[in-house]
VEXTI-20176 format. One record per residue: residue number from 1; residue in one letter; chain; x, y, z of N, C-alpha, C in turn. Coordinates in steps of 0.001 Angstrom, whole numbers, m for minus. Atoms other than C-alpha are relative to their C-alpha. Example, Ala and Ser with C-alpha at 12.3 -4.5 7.8 and 13.67 -1.06 7.14 Angstrom:
2
NODE  pos  code  unit      nc1      nc2      nc3     cac1     cac2     cac3      cc1      cc2      cc3
NODE    1     A     A      890    m1190        0    12300    m4500     7800      900     1200        0
NODE    2     S     A     m820    m1190      m60    13670    m1060     7140     m770     1090      730
***
This chain:
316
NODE  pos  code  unit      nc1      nc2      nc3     cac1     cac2     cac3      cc1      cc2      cc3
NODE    1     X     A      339     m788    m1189   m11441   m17271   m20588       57     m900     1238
NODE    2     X     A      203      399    m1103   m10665   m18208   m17079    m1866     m250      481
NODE    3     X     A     1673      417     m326   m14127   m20070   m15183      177     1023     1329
NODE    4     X     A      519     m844    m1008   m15579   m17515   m12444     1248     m671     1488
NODE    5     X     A     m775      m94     m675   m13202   m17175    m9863     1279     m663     m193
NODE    6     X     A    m1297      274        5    m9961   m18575   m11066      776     1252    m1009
NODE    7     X     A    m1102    m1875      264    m7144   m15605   m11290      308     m367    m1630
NODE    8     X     A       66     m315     1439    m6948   m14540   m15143     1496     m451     m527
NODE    9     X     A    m2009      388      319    m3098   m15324   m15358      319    m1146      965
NODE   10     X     A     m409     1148     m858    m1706   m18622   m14052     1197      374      338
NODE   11     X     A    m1358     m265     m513     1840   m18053   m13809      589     1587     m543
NODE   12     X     A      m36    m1660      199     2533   m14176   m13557     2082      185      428
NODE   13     X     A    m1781     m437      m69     6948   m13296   m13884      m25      879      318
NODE   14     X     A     m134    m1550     m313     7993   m10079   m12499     1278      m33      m80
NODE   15     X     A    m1204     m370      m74    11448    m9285   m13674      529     1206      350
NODE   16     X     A     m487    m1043     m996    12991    m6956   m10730     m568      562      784
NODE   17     X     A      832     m696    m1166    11598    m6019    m7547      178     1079      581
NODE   18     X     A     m155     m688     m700    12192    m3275    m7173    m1848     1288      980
NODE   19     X     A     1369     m704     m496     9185     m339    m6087    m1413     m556     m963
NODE   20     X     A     1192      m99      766     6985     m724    m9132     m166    m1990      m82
NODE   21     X     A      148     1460      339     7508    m4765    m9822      m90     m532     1702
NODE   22     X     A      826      502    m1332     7088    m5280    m5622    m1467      580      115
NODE   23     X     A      729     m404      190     4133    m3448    m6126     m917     m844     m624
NODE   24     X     A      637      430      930     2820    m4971    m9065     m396    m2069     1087
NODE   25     X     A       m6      894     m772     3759    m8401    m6918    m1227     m144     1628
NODE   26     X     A     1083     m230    m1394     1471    m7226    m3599    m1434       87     m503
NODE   27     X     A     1297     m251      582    m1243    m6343    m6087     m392    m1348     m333
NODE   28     X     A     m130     1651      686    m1086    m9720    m8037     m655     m859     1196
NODE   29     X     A       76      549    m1351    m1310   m11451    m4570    m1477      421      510
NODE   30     X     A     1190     m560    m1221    m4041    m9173    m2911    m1558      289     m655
NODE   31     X     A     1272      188      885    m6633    m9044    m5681     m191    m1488     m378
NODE   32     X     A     m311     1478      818    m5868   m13092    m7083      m59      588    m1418
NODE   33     X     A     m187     m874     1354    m4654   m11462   m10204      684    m1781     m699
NODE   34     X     A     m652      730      501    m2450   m14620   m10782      274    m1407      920
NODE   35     X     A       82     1259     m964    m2335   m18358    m9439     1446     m293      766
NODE   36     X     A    m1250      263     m484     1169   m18448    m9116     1019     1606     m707
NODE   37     X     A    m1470    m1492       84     4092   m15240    m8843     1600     m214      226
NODE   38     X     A    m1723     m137     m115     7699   m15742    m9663      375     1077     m482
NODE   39     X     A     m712    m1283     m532    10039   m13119    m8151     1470     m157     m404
NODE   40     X     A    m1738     m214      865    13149   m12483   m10674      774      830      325
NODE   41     X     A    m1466    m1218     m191    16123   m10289    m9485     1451     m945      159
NODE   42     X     A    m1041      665      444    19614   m10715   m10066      744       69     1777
NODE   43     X     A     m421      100    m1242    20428    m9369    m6231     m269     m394      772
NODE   44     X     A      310     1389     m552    20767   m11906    m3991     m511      135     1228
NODE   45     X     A     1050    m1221    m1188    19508    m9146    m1185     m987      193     m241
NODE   46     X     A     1023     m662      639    16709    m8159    m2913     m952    m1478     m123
NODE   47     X     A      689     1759      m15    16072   m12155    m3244     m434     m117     1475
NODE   48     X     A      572      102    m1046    16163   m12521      295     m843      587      496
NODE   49     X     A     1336     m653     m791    14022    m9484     1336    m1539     m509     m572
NODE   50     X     A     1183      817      780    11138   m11125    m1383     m174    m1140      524
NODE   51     X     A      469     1359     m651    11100   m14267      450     m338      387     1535
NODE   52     X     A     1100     m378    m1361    10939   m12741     4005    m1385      445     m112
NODE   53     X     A     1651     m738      m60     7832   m10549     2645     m752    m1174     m583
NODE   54     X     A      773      918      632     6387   m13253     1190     m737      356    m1207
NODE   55     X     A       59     m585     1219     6165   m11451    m2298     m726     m855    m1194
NODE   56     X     A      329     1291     1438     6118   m14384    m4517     m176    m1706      419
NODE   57     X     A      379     1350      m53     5538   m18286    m4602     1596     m482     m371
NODE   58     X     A    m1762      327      216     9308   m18729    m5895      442     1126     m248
NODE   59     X     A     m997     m443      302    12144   m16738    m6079     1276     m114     m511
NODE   60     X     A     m962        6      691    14940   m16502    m8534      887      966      m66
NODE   61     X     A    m1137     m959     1157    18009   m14895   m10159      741     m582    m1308
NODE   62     X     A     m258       24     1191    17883   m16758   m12844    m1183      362    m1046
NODE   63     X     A     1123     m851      716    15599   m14867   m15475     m253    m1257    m1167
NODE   64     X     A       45      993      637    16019   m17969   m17767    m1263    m1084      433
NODE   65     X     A      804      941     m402    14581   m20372   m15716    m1135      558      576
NODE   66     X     A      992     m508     m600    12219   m17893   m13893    m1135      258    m1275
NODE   67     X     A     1061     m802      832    10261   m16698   m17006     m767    m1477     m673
NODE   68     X     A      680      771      811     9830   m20576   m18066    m1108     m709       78
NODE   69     X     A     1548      642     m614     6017   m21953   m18131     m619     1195     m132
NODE   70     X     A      508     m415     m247     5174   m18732   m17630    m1050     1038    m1449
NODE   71     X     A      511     m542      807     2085   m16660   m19235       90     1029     m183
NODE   72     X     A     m498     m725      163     2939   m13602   m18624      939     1068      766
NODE   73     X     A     m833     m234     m631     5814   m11781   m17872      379     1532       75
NODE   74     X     A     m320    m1586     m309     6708    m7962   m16665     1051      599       90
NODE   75     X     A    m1260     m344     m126     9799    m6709   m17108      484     1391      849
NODE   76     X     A     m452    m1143     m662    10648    m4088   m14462     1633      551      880
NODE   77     X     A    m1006     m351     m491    14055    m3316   m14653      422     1568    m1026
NODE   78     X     A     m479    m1560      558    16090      249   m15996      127      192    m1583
NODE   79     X     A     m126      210     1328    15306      751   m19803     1372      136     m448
NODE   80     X     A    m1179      622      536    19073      612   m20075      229    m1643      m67
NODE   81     X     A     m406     1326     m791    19073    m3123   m19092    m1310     m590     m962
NODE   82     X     A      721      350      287    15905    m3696   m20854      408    m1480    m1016
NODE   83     X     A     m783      788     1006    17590    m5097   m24147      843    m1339      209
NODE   84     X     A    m1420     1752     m644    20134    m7575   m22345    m1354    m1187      537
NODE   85     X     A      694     1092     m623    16992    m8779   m20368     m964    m1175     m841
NODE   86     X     A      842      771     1518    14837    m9766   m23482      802    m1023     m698
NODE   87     X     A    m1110     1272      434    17807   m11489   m24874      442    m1195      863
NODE   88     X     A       49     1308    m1007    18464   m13579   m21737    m1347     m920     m267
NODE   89     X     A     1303     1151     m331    15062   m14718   m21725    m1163     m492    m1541
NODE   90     X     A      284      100     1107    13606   m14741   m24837     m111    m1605     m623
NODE   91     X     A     m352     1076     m159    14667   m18439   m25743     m960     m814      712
NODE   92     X     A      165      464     m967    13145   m19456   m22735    m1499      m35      392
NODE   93     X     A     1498     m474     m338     9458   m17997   m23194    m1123    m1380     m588
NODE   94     X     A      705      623      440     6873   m20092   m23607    m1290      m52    m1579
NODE   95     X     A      956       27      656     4374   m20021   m26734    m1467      633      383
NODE   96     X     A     1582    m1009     m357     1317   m17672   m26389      193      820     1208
NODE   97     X     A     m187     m806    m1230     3211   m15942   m23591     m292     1395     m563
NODE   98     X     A       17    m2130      386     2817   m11820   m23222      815      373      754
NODE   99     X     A    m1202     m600    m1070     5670   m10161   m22343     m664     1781      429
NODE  100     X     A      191    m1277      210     5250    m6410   m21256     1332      734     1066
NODE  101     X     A     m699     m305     m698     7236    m4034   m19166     m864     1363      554
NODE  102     X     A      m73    m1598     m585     7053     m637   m16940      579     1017     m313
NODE  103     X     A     m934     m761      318     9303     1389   m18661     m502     1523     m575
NODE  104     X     A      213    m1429      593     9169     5387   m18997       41      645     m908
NODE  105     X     A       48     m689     1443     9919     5565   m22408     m127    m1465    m1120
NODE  106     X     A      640      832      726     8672     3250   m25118      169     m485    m1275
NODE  107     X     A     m660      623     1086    10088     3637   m28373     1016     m485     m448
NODE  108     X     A    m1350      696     m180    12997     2473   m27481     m150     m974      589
NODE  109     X     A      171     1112     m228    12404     m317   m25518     m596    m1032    m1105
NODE  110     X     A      567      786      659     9991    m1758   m28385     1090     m431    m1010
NODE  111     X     A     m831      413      600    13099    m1532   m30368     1167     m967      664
NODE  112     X     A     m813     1287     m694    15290    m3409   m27840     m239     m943      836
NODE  113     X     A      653      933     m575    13053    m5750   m26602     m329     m714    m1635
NODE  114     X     A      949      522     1053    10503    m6600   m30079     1195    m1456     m459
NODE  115     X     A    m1161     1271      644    13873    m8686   m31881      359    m1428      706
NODE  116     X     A     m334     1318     m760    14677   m11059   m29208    m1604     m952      391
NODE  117     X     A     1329      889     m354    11010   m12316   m28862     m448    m1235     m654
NODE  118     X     A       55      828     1671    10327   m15500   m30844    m1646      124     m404
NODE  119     X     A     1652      m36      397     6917   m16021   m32698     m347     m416      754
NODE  120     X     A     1329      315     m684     4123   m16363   m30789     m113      m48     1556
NODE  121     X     A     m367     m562    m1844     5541   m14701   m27689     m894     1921     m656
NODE  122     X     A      515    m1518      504     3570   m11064   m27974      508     1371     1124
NODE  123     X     A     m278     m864     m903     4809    m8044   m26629     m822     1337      m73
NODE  124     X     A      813    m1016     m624     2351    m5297   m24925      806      928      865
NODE  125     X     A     m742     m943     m836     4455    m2604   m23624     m903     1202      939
NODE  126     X     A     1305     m176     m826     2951    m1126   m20715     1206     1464      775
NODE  127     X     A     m663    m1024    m1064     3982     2488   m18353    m1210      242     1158
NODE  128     X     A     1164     m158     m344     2259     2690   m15513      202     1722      606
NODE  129     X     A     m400    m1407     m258     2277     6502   m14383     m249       13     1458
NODE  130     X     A     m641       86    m1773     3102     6136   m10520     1025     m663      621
NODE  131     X     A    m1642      465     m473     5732     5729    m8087     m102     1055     1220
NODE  132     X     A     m439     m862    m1270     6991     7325    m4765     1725      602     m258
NODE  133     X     A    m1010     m110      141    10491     8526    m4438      664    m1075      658
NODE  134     X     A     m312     1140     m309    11130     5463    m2799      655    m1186     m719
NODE  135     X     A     m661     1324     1153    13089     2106    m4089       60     m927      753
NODE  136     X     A     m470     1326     m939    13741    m1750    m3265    m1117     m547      242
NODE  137     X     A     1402     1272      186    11184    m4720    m2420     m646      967     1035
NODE  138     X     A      825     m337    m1011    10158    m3078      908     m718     1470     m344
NODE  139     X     A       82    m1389      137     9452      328     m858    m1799       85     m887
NODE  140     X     A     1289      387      936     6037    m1091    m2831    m1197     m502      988
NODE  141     X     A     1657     m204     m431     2498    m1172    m1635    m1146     m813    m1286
NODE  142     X     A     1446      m94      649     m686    m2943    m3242     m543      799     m544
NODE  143     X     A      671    m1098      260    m2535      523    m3503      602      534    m1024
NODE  144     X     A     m782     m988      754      100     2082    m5807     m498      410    m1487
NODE  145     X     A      158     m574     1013    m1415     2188    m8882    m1663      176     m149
NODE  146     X     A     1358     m471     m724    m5012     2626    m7255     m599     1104     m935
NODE  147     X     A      329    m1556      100    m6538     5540    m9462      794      419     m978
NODE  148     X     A     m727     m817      782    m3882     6340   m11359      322     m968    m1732
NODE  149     X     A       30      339     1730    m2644     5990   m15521      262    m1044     m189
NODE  150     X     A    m1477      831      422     m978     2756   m17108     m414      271    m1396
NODE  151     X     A      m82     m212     1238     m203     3647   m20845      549     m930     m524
NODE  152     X     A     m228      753      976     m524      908   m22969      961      365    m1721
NODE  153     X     A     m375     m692     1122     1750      992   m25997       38    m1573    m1431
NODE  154     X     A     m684     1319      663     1635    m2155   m28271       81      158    m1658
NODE  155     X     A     m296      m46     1002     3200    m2258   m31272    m1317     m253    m1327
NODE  156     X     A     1008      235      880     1080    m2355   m34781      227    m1423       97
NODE  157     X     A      207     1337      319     m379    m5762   m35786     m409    m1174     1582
NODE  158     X     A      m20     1170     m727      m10    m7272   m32018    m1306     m346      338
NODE  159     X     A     1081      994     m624    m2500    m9878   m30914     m830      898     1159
NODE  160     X     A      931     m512    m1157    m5723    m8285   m29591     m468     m625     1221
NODE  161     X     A      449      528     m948    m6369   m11130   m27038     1411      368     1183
NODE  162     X     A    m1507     m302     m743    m2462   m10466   m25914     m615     1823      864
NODE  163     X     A      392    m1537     m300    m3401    m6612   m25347    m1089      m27     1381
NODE  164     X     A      982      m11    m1316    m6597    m7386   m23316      256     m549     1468
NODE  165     X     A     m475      664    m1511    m4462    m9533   m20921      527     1028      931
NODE  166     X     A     m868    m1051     m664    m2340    m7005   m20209     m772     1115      611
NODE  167     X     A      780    m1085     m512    m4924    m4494   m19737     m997     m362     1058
NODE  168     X     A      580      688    m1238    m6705    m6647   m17310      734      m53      989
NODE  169     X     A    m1004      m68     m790    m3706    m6875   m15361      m66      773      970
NODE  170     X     A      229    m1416     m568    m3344    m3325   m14752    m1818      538      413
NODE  171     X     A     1624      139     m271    m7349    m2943   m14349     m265     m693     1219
NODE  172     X     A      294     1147     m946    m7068    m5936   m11831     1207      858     1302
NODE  173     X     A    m1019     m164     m539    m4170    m3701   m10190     m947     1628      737
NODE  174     X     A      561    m1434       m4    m6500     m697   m10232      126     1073     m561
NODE  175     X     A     m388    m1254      923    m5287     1520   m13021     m871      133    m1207
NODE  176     X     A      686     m376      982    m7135     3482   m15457     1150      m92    m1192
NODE  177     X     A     m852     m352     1369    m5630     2763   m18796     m302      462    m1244
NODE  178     X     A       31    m1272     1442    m4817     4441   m21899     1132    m1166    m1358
NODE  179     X     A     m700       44      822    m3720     3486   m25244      409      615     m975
NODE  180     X     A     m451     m995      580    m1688     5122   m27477     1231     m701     m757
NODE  181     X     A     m984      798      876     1445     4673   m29909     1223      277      923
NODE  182     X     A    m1282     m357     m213     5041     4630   m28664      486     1192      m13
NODE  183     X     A     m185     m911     m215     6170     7429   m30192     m747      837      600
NODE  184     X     A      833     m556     m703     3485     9494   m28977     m202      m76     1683
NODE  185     X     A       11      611    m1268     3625     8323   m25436     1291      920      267
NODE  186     X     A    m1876     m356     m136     7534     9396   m25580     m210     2008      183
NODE  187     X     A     m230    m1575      173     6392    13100   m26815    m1020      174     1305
NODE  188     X     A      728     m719    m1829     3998    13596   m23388      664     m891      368
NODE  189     X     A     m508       23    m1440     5421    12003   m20944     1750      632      m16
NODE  190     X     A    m1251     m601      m82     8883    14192   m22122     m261     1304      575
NODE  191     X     A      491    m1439     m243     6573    17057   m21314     m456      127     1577
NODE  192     X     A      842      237    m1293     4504    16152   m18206     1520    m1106      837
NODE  193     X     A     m462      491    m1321     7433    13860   m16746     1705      459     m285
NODE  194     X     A    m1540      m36      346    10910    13818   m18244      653     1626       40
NODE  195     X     A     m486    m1470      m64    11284    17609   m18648       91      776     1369
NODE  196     X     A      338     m617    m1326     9874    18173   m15410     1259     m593     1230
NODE  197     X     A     m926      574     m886    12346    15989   m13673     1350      264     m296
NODE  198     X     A    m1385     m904      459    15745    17453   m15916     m299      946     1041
NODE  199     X     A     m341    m1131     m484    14584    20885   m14460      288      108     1827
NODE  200     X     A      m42     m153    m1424    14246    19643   m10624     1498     m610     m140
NODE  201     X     A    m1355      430      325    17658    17438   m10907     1141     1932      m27
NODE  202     X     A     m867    m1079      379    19186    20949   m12645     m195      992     1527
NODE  203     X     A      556    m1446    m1432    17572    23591    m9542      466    m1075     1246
NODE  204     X     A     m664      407    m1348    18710    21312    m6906     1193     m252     m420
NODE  205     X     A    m1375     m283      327    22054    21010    m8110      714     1194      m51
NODE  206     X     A     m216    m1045     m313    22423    24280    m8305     m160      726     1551
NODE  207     X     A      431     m645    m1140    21121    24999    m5102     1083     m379     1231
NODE  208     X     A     m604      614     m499    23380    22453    m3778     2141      738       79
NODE  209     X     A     m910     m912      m32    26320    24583    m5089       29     1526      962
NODE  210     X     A      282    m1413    m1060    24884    27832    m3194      356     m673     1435
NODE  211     X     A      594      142    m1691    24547    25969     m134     1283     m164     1136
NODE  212     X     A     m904     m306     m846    28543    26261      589      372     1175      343
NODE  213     X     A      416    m1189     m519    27976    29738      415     m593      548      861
NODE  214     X     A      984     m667     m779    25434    30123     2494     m617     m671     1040
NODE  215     X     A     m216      759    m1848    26189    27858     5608    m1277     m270       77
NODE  216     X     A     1117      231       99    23131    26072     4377    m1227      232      334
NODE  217     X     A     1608     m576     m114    20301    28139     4590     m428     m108    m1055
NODE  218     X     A      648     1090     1037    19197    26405     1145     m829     m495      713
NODE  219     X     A      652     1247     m847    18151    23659     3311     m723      615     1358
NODE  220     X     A      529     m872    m1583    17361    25643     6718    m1132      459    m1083
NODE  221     X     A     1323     m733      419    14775    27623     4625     m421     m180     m913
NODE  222     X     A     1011     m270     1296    13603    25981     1937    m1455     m228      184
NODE  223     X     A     1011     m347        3    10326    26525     1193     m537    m1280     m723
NODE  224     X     A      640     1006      450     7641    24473     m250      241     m259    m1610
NODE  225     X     A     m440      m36     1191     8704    24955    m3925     1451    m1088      m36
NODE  226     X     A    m1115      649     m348    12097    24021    m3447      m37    m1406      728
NODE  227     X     A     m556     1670     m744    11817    21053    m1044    m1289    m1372    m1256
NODE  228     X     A       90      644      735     9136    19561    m3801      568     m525     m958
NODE  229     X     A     m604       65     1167    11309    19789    m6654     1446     m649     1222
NODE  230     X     A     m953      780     m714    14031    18088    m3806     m770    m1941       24
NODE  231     X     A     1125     1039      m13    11204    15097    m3720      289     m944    m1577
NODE  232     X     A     m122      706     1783    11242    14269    m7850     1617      378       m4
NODE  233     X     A    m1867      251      378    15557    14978    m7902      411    m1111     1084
NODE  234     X     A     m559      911     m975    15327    12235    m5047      483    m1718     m926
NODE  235     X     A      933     1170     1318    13599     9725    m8289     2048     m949        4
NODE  236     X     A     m405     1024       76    16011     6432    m8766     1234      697    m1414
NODE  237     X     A     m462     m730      443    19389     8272   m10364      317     m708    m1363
NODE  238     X     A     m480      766     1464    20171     5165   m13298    m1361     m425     m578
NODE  239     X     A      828       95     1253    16637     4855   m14210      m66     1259     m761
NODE  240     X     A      304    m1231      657    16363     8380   m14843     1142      293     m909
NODE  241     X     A    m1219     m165      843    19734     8390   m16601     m340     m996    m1260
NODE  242     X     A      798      350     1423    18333     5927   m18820    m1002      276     m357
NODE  243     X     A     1333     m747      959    15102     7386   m19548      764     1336     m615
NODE  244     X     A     m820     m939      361    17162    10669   m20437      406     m296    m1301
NODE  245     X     A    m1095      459     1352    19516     8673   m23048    m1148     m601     m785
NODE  246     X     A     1022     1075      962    16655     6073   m24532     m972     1029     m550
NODE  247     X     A     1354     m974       86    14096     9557   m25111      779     1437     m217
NODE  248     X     A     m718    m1110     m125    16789    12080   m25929     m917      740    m1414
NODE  249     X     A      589     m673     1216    14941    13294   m29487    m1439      850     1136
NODE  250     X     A      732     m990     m342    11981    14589   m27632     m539      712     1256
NODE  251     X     A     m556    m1309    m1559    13479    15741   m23832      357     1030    m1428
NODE  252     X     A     m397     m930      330    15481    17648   m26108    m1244     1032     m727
NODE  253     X     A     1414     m488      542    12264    18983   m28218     m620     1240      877
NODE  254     X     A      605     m459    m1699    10457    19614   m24828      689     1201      368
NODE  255     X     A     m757     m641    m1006    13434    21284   m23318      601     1533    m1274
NODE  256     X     A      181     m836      770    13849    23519   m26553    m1017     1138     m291
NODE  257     X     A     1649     m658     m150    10020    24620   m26274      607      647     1381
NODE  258     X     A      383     m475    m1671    10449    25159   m22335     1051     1702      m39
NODE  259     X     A     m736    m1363      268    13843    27507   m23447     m733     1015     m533
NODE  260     X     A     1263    m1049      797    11542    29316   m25805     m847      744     1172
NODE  261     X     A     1103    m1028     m968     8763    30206   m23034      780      727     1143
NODE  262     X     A     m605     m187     m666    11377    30661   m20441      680     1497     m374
NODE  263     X     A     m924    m1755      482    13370    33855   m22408    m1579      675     m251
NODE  264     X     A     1399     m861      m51     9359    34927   m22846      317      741     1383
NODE  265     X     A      335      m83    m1668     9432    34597   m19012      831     1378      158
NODE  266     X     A    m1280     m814     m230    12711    36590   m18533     m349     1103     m302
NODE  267     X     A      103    m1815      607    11845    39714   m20635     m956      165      409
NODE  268     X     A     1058     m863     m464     8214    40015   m19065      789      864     1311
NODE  269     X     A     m246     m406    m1388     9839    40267   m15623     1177     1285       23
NODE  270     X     A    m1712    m1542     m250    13271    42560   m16574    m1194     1045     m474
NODE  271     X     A      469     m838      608    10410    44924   m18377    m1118      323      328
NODE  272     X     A      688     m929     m760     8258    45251   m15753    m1687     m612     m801
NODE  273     X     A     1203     m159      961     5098    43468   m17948     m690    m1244     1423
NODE  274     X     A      569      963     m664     2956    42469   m15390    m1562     m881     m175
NODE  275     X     A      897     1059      418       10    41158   m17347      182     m722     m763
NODE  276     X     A     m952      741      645     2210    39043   m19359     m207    m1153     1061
NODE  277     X     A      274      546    m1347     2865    37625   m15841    m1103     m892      534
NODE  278     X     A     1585      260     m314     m652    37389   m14730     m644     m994    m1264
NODE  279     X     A      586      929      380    m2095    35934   m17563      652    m1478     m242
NODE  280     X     A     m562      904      m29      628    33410   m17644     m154    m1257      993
NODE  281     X     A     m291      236    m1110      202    32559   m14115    m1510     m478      233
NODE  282     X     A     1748      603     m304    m3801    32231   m14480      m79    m1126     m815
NODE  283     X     A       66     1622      578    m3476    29634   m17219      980     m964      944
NODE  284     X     A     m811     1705     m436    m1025    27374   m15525     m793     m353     1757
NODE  285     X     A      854      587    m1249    m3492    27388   m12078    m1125     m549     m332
NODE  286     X     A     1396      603      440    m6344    26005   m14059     1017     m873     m521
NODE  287     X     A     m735     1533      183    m3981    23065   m15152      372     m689      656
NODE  288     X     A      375      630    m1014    m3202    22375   m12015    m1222      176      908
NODE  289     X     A     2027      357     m236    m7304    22641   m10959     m181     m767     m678
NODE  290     X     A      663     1443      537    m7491    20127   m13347      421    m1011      515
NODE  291     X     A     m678     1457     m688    m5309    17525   m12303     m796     m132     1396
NODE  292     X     A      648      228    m1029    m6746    17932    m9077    m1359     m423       23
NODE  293     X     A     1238      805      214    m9978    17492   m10361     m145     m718     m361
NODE  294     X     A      m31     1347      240    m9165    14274   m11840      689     m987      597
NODE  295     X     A     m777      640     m556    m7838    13019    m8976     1150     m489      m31
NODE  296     X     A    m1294      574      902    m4148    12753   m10225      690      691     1184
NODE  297     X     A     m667     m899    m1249    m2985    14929    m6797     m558      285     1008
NODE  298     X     A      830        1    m1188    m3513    15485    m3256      963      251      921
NODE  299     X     A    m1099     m522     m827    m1582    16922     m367      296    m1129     1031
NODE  300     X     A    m1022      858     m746    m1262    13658     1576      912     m630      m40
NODE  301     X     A    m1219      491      419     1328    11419     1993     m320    m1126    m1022
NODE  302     X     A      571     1101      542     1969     8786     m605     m543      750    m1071
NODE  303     X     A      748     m487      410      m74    11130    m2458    m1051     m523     m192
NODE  304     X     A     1102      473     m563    m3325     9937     m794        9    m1613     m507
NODE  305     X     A      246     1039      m97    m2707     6192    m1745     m340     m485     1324
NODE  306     X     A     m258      646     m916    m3959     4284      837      790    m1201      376
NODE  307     X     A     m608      785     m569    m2056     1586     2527     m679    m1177      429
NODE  308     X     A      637     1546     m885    m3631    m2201     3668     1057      286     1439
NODE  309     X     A     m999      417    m1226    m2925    m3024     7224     1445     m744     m189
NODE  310     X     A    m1559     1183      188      933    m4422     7448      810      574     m855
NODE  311     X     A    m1241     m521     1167     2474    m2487     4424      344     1479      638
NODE  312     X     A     m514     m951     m842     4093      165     5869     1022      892    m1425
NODE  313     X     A     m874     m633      450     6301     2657     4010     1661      218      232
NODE  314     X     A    m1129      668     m177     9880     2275     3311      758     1472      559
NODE  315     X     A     m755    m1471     m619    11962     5334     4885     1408      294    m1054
NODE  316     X     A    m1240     m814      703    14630     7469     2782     1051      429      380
***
């Protein structure tokens, strides 16, 4: 155990800066989460904007040399990329290190990450459940995970002192966490995120086709429905293309169920059943009354994160 006031992690890695790993980087920094923060990306833009903000203590693009010494390391790049990155660095990890990552889907990463790890490197796979539609170093905030989920996922057998680091992390970041298994993790968040983000993607695409029809009054009049579901189809287009492919067994599942209630939907409305309707329509407003009552939503911006003086929001 660290002695009373020295930060719980000495040398903290963040592989890729983008929203969630500049984030994780401002937090690290603004609590003393970690004595020292090296800032891994491969773009050499993305390098420079991390050294103007003053993000990290070093900056790299080599993931080799960046991850070495260090105790523990975060992998926040596109669970397509995950696999290559574990193998670069892997080699390179130190002994009693904890690796973890951010990634939206879980049982796949544990499978293309776990192999390249050597003994007595432990891996804690981590999601944290926030984000803006935003991207890039300047697009991350301190506050961001303020309040909200990170879903622990660590494989059977791993090292319980490894686990608690990680969950201190996020704790030290401000997130309520949760643990749970991989798969399981994969089947809700295909429900609550992945499904939900196919159907906005699909309705603005479509809408996007109407809108040469109709000398864009799509856009002139959309409404508050529509321009939300424009908000989540804004989301980062190759992570979401790899969460899609790495989590296809239970989107598809999800999106099989949703068909199912959906042809419900269809025949109340052609047949005129309007307490079909109604009671449909009263359960799903007490699900969102809940979320709201557990603080998981809120009509400001940001969705009420606050902001420290100086961090400003990145524009779209």
């Amino acid at each position: 155990m660290p002695e009373a006031g020295t930060p719980p992690i000495g040398r903290l890695a963040i592989v890729g800066l983008g929203l969630i790993g500049s984030s994780i980087a401002r937090g690290a920094r603004r609590y003393g989460l970690a004595r020292e923060i090296v800032a891994i990306d491969r773009d050499a833009g993305v390098q420079a904007r991390v050294r103007e903000l003053g993000l990290a203590d070093r900056v790299t693009g080599d993931a080799a040399a960046g991850v070495a010494g260090a105790d523990c390391v975060v992998l926040c790049v596109p669970v397509g990329a995950i696999g290559a990155v574990a193998a670069e660095i892997g080699a390179h990890l130190s002994p009693g290190a904890v690796v973890s990552d951010v990634g939206s889907v879980k049982a796949a990463v544990v499978a293309a990450v776990a192999p390249h790890l050597p003994a007595g490197v432990a891996f804690v796979p981590g999601h944290p459940v926030a984000g803006t539609e935003y991207s890039g170093p300047d697009a991350g905030f301190s506050t961001l995970f303020s309040g909200r989920w990170c879903i622990l996922t660590p494989p059977e057998g791993t090292d319980a002192a490894a686990i608690e680091r990680v969950r201190g992390l996020w704790q030290g970041l401000g997130a309520i966490v949760e643990t749970m298994t991989p798969e399981h993790h994969d089947l809700v968040l295909a429900i609550t995120s992945h499904v939900p983000h196919l159907i906005a993607y699909n309705i603005v695409g479509t809408a996007a086709d109407l809108e040469t029809v109709t000398e864009s009054e799509v856009i002139k009049f959309s409404a508050g429905g529509f321009r939300d579901f424009t908000r989540i189809a804004a989301s980062d287009p190759t992570m979401w293309r790899d969460i899609f492919l790495a989590n296809k067994e239970a989107v598809l599942e999800m999106l099989g169920r949703f068909n199912e209630d959906l042809s419900v939907l269809a025949r109340a409305i052609r047949w005129g059943d309007g307490e079909a309707l109604h009671d449909l329509f009263t359960r799903t407003r007490a699900i969102r009354r809940g979320i709201v009552a557990m603080g998981q939503e809120t009509a400001e911006a940001d969705f009420g994160r606050a902001r420290p003086d100086g961090e400003t929001a990145a524009k779209g």
